[in-house]
N, C-alpha and C positions, 0 to 999 in steps of 0.2 A: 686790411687783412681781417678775414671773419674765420671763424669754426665750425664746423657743422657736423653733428652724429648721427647715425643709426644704429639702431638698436634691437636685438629680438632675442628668444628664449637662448640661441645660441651663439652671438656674434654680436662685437660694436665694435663698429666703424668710425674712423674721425676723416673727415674732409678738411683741407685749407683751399679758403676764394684763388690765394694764390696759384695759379697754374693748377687749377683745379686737382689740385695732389690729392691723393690718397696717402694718408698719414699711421693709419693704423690698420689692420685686424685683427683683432681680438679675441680671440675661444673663453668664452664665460664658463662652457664645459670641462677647457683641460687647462684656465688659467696662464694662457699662453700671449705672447706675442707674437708673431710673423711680422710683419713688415720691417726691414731697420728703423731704429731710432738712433739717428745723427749723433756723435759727439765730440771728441776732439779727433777723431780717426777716421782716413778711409772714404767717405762719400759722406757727403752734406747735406744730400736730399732723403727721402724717405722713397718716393717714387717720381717721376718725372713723365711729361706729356713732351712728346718732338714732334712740333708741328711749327713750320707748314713742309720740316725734314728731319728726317733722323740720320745719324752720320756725318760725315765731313764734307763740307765743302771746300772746293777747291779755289785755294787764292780768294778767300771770302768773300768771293763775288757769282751773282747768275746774272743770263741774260734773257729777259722777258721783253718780247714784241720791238727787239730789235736794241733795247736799254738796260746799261748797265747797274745792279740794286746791289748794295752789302748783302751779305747773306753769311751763317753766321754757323756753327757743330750745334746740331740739335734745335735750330728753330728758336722763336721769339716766346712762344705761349707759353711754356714754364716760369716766365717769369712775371708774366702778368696776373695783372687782376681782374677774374672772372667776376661776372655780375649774378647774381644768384633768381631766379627764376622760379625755383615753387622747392620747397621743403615740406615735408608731409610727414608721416608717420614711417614709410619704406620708400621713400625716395627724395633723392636730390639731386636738382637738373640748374647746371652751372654754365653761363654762356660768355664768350668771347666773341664780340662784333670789331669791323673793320673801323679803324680811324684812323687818324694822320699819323700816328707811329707808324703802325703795320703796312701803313701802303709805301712807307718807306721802303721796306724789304720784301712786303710780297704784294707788289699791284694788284690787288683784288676786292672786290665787295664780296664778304661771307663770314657766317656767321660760323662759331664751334661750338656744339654743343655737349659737356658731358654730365651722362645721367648715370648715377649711383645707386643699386636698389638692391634689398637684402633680400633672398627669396630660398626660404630654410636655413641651409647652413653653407648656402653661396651667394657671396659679392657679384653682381652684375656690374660693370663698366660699360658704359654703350657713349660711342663716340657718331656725332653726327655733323660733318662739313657740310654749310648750307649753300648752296649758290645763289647769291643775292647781285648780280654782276648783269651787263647786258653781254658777256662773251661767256667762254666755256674758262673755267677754272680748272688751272692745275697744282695738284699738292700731292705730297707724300703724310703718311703716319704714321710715329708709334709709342712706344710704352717704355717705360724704363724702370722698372721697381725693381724694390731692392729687398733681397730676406734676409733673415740670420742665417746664418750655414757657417758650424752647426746651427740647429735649431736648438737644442740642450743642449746645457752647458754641460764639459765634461767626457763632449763627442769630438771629432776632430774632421776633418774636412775628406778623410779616408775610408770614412762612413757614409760618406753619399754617393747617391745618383744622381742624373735628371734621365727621366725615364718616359718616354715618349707610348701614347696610346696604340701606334700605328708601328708599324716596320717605316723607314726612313731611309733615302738614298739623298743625305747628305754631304754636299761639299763644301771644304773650306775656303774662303777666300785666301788668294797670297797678297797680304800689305805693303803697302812702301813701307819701306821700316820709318822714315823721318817724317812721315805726312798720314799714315797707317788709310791714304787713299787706295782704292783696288788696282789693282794693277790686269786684269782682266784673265789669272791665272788662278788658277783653282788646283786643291786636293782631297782624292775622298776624305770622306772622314764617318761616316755608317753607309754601310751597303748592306740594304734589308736588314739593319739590325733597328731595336727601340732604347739603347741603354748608351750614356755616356758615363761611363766612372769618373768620379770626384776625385781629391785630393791635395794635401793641402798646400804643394805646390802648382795648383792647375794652370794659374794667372801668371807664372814666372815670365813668360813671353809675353806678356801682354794680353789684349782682349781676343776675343776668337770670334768670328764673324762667319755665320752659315749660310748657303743659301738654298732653296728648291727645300724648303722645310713642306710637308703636307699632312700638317695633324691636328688634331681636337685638343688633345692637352697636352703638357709637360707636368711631371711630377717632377717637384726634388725629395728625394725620400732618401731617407734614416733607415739605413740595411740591419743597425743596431738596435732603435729604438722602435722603429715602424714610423714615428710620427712625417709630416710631409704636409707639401705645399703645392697644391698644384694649380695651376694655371691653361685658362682654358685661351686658346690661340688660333682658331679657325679663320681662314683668310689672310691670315700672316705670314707670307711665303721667306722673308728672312728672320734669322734669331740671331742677335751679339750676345756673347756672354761675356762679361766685365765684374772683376774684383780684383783686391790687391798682392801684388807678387808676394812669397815668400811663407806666409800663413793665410789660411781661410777663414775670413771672418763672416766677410759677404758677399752674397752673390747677388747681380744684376740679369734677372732674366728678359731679353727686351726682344719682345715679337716688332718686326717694323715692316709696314707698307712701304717697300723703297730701301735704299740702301746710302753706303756715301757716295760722293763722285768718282771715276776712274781718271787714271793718272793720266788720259789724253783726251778729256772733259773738253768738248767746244763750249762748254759751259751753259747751253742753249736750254730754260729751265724744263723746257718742254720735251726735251732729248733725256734726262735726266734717267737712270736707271727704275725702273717701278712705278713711273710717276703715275699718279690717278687721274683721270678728266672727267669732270662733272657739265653737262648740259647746262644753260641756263634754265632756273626753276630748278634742279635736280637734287638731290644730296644724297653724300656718300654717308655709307653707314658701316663702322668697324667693334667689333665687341670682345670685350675680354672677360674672364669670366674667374675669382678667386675661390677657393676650396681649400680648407685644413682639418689636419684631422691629428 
């Protein structure tokens, strides 16, 4: 496990090899933190990569080219260790290649690459799946970070937004309550609006799963303060929101390629909701983009 920072007149960053996490950002300008930092409460990561899926699988199994692989809520790659590739003055490019672990659970040759680059006073994340295989590869991906909410201490989770760039006609997914797999039933939840209200029972139900998202960013903003976090989401046609019941301490904003399984899943990997296919020689390319103010 290594460390790795960036740094500029306005922002540091901290990278871990592990799962190429993003661990921090930092406003040098207003003394802040954004990102969770881990402690005895609530969520253990800072942010998380779900690859080669984000969500649930079902019956922890898929079926690829006829065989059946473990498969696992969220993918193998958060817990590995990336190999580091080039660190420079504004960038850091972190890669995960295929080996005998990972073709346990996802038969593939392919490479992941993620590149971290500071450019004024926004975080770039650029995710890039390589196809290094003689077939076509398929995977899903997404993100999973986590902010403070509040962001000042002193506010209360009644104070916020997440506040969408665009008008949005999203719907909710309906969960299995004991598996929280799709069940293939849906409820609106904005119809041409851009605002969800906060509060600090949001998570009492559990996590909240959207789908047909079509926007450039998500804010979470301080109706109080003004301060905010916003994340840029382009190409991300689902969003979970995930924190814990009862008070608001954090929120998990997670844009994903792909979704979890439906509750009548033939399980076929290639059947999978959202899944991507990459040509041989091809690779996909997914970007997210961090902003505080």
């Amino acid at each position: 496990m290594a460390y790795f920072e960036l740094e500029n007149n306005k922002l540091r960053i901290r990278v871990c090899s592990v799962g190429a996490e993003l661990q921090s950002v930092y406003s040098k300008e207003l003394e802040m933190e954004y990102i969770w930092q881990p402690g005895a409460e609530t969520f253990a990561h800072h942010t998380m990569l779900l690859f080669p899926n984000p969500g649930r699988i079902a019956h922890d199994r898929i079926i690829v080219g006829g065989k059946v692989y473990p498969a696992t809520m969220h993918g193998f790659a958060n817990d590995m260790e990336f190999r580091l590739v080039e660190h420079s003055a504004n960038k850091i490019l972190l890669e995960l290649a295929a080996t005998d672990y990972t073709r346990r659970y996802f038969p593939y040759e392919f490479r992941l690459q993620v590149v971290f680059t500071l450019k004024d006073d926004v975080v770039e994340q650029n995710f890039y799946v390589i196809n290094d295989d003689r077939k076509a590869v398929y995977y899903c991906l997404g993100a999973h970070p986590g902010f403070y909410c509040p962001i000042v201490l002193g506010e209360s989770g009644d104070d916020y937004s997440l506040v969408f760039d665009t008008p949005q006609n999203l719907d909710r997914e309906v969960l299995e309550a004991h598996t929280r797999l799709l069940t293939g039933n849906t409820t609106p939840a904005l119809v041409g609006e851009t605002e969800i209200p906060l509060d600090e029972h949001f998570f009492d139900d559990g996590p909240r799963l959207y789908c047909n998202m079509n926007a450039n960013t998500i804010t979470l903003l301080s109706n109080r303060s003004g301060h905010f976090m916003e994340l840029g989401v382009a190409g991300f046609e689902n969003l979970c929101l995930w924190g814990a019941p009862g008070k608001m301490s954090v929120i998990c904003i997670e844009p994903w390629c792909g979704t979890s399984d439906r509750t009548d899943t033939d399980h076929i990997w290639e059947n999978k909701p959202g899944i991507r296919r990459i040509e041989v020689g091809e690779t996909g390319h997914h970007k997210l983009t961090f902003r505080v103010g």
